[in-house]
C-alpha positions in Angstrom: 214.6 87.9 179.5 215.2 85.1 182.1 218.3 83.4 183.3 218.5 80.1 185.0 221.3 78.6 187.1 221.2 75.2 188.5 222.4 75.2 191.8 222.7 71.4 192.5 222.0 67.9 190.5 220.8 65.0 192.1 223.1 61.9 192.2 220.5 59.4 192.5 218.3 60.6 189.8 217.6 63.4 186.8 216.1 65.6 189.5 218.2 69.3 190.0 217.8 72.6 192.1 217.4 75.6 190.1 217.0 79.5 190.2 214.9 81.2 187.4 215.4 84.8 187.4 213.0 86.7 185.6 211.9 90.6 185.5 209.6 89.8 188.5 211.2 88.2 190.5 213.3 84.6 191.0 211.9 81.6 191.1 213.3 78.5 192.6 212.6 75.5 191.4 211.3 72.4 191.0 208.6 74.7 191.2 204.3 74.1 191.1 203.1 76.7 188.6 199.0 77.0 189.7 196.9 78.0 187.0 195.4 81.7 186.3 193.3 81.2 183.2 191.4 84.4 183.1 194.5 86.6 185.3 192.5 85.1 188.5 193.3 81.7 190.8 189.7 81.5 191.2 188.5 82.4 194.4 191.1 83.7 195.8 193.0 87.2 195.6 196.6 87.3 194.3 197.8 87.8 198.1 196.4 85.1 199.1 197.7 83.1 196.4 201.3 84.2 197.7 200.1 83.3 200.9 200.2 79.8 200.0 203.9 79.9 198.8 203.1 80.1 195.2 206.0 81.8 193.0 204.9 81.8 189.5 201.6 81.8 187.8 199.9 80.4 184.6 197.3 82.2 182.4 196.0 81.9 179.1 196.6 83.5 176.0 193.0 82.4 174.2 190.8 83.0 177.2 192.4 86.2 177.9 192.4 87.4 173.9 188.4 86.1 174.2 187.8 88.4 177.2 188.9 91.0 178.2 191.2 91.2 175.3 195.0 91.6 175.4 194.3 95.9 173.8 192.4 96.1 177.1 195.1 94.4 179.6 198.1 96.6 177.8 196.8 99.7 178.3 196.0 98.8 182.0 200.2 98.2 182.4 200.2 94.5 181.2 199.1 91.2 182.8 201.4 92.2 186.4 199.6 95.3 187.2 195.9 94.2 185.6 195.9 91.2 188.5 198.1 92.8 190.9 200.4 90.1 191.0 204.0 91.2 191.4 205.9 88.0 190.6 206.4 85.9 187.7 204.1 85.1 185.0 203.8 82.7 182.2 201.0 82.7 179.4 199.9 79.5 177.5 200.1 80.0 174.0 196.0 78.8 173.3 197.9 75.8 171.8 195.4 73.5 174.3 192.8 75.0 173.5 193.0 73.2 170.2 192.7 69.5 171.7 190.1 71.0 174.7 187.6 72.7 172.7 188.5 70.2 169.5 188.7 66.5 169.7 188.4 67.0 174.2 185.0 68.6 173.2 184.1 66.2 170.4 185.2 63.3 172.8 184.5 64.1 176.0 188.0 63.1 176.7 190.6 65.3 178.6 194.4 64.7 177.3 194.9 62.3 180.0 193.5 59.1 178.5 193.5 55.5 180.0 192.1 54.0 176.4 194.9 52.6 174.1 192.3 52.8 171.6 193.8 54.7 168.1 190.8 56.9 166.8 191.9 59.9 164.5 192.5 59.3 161.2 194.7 61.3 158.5 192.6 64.2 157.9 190.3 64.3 160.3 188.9 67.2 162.0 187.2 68.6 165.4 183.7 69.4 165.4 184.4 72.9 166.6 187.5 74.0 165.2 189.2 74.0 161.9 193.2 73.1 162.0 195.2 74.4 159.4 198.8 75.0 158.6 198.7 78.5 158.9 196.4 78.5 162.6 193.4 77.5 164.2 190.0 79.1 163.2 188.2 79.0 166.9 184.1 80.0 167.1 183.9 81.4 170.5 182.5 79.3 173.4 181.1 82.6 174.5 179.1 84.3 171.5 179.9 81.5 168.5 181.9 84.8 166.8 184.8 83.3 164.7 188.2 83.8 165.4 192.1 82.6 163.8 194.9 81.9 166.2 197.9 80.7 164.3 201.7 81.5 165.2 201.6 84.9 164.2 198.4 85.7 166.4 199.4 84.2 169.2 202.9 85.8 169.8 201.2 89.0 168.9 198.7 88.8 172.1 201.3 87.1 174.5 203.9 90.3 173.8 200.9 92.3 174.9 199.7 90.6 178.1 203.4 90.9 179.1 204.2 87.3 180.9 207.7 87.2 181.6 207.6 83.7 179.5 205.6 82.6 176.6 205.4 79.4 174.8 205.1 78.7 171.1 201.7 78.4 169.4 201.5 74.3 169.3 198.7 71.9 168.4 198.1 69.5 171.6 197.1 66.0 170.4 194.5 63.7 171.5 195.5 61.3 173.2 193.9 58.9 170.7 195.5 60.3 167.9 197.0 57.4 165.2 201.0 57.7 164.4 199.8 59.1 160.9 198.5 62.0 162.3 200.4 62.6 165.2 203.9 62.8 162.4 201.6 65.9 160.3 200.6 67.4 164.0 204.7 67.4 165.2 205.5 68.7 161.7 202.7 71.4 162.2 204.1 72.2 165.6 208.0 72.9 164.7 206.6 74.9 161.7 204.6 76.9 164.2 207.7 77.5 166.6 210.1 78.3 163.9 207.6 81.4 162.9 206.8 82.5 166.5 210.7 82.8 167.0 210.9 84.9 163.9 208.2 86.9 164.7 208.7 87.7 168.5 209.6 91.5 169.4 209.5 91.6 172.8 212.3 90.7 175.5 209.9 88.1 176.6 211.5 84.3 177.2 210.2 82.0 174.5 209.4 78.4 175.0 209.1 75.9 172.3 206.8 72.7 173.1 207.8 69.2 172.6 205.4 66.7 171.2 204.6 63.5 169.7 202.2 61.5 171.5 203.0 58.6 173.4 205.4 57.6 170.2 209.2 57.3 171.1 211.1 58.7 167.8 208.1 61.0 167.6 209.2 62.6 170.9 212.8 62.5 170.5 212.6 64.2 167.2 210.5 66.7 168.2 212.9 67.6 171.2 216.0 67.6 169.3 214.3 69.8 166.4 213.1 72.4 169.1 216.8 71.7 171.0 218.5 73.3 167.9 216.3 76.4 167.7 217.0 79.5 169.9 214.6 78.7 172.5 215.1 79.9 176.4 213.3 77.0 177.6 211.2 74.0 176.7 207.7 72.8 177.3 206.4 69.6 177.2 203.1 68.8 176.0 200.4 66.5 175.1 199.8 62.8 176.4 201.7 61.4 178.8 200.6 57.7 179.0 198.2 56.0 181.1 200.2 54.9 184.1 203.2 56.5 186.2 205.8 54.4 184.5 204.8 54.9 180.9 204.9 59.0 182.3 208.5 58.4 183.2 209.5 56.4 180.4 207.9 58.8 178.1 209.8 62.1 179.8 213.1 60.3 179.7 213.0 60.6 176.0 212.6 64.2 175.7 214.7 65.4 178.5 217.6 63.7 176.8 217.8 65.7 173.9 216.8 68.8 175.5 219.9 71.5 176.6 221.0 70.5 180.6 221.3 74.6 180.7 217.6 75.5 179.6 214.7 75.1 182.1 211.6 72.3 181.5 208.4 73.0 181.9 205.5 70.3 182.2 202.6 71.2 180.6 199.4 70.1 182.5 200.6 67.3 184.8 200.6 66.9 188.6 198.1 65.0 190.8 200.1 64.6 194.2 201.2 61.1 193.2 203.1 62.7 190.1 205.1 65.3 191.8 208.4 63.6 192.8 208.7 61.3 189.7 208.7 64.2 187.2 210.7 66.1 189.7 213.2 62.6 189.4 212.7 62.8 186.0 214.6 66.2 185.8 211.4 68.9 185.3 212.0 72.1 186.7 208.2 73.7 186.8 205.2 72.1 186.1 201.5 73.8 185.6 198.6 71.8 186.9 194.7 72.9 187.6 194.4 69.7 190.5 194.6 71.5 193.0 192.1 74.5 192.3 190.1 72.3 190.2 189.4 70.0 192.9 189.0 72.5 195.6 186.2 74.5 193.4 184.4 71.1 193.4 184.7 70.1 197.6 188.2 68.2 197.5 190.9 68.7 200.0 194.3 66.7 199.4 195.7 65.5 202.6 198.8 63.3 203.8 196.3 60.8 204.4 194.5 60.9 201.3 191.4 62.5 199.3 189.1 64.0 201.8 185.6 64.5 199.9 183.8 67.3 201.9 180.7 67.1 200.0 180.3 63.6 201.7 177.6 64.1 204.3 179.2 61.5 206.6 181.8 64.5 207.3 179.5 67.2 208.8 179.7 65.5 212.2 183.3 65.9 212.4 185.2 68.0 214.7 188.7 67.0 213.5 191.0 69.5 211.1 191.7 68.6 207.9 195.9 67.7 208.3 197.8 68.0 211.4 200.6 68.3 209.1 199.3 71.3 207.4 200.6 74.5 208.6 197.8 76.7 206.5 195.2 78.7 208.5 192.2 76.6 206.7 194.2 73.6 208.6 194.6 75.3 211.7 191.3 77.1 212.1 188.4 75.2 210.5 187.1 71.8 211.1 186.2 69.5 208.4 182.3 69.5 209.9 182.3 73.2 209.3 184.4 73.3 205.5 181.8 70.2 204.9 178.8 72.6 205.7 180.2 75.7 203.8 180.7 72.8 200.5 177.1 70.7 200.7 175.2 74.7 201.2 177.5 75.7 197.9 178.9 78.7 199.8 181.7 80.5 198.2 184.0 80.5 201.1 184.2 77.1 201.3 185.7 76.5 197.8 187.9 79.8 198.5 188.9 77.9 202.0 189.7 74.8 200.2 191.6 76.2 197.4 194.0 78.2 199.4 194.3 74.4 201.7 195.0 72.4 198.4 197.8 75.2 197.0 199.6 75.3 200.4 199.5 71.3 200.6 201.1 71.2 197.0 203.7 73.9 197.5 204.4 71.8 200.4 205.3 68.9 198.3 207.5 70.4 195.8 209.3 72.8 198.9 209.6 69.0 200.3 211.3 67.6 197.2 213.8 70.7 197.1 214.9 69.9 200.3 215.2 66.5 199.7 217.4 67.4 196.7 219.4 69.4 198.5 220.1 67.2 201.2 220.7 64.3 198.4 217.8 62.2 199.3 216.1 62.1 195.9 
């Protein structure tokens, strides 16, 4: 199990200093939680991932049950010793998966939406996907081979990855989702969490998942169901708005019916620009693809902005990417070169990037605990 002790709460704000102490190792938080889909931060190694001051990692339950299947990562000693990564681990429950390869595939939408535009309809369904109240019925995005995820199934493959925290099988919304179906998807949700509770056997921590959309009693009810069930910690899923202060607003609700004593987690949320607002806003770890994502495809994140490598304007340039930056990628390469490495699609130049963009963000968040502790934010 886990344990978590706040150390400090800010005066100006919701934003606290923790410790989560897990089987691997403690965490301190806020914390940046980079995402391991498949047991891998693509292109790098798991030391070099620690190299960037990353504490805990993300992967995920349905990817992982797709390939190379959970049997297989057991009987290797569990998810720690199949990636070599000695520190904490979390595993999504696949509950995404239901909005990304559902109405985010139907759509072409991710669960991030700037359209205020209501679109599902009472019993509507994804294209891909079947929802039911027992689970999900999936057809692989590999092979097309049909597969059932519900409660049940997904506790079952998280107890044998081995995270040292899990979260409750959940449907994620789309962001376009109408109020009618968003109060059948919440109600699907809590009776999801109340049977993966009653089916877990491990000592793994359990989150439950808040959501609701971007609909106020839909999001305070959900939290103060989850609040009363014997959860070690709470995600927070689904839409968030489409602006910083609706983001803020909207994670006010929640976070005042959730237990002070229980850590937060924010699912899926953290360009730069959202770091220190959810951090005010009282989250304690938050899992976001940004800065791998955007590294994989020629983006470096900067004090002084987006730098676009695969701009051809950059290969002239003899300057480092961030005098700031205290990362060997900052201190060795120029952007002319990491601009080469990205426009000839060379691997090492998404790898270099990458490990850049996780250092910059762990910079951020080490930035905001200091500024905690010091009782600036």
């Amino acid at each position: 199990m886990i344990k978590f002790e706040i150390l400090k709460t800010s005066k100006h704000s919701a934003a606290r200093l923790g410790i989560l102490r897990t089987p691997h190792g403690e965490v301190e938080t806020p914390c940046l939680v980079p995402v391991a889909t498949q047991a891998v931060v693509k292109t790098l190694t798991s030391d070099e991932v620690r190299a960037t001051g990353s504490q805990i990692l993300i992967a995920n339950t349905y990817h992982l049950h797709l390939r190379p299947g959970e049997a297989v990562v057991k009987k290797a000693g569990g998810l720690h010793k199949f990636m070599n990564w000695p520190g904490p681990l979390m595993t999504d429950s696949g509950g995404f998966q239901v909005f990304s390869l559902g109405f985010g595939a139907d759509w072409s939408v991710s669960k991030i939406s700037k359209s205020k535009t209501e679109v599902v309809v009472g019993k509507a369904q994804p294209s891909r996907l079947k929802i039911t109240n027992d689970g999900v019925e999936f057809s692989s995005h590999l092979d097309g081979q049909v597969l059932f995820i519900g409660p049940r199934e997904s506790i079952r493959i998280q107890e044998k990855l081995g995270a040292d925290i899990i979260f409750a099988f959940d449907e994620c919304p789309p962001p376009a989702a109408d109020y009618k179906y968003l109060v059948k998807s919440v109600e699907r949700t809590h009776r999801w969490a109340k049977i993966c509770l009653a089916v877990k056997r491990s000592q793994q921590a359990l989150f439950g998942i808040v959501q609701g959309g971007r609909y106020r009693d839909l999001r305070k009810a959900s939290a103060g169901y989850l609040a009363a069930l014997d959860f070690a910690g709470f995600g927070i899923g689904g839409e968030f708005g489409n602006s910083p202060t609706s983001m803020k607003k909207m994670l006010d609700w929640v976070i005042k019916e959730l237990p002070a004593d229980k850590p937060r987690h924010l699912l899926g949320i953290g360009y730069p620009a959202d770091i220190v607002p959810i951090i005010k806003a009282g989250i304690d770890t938050f899992d976001c693809s940004v800065p791998t994502h955007y590294g994989r495809h020629g983006i470096a994140f900067t004090d002084q902005g987006r730098v676009n490598l695969r701009a051809g304007g950059q290969l002239k340039s003899q300057r480092h990417l961030s005098r700031a930056c205290a990362c060997f990628v900052c201190r060795e390469y120029t952007i002319g070169y990491l601009s080469h490495l990205v426009r000839a699609k060379e691997i090492t130049g998404l790898k270099l990037l990458t490990f850049h963009n996780l250092c910059y963000f762990n910079d951020l968040v080490t930035k905001a605990r200091l500024a905690i502790k010091r009782g600036k934010l």
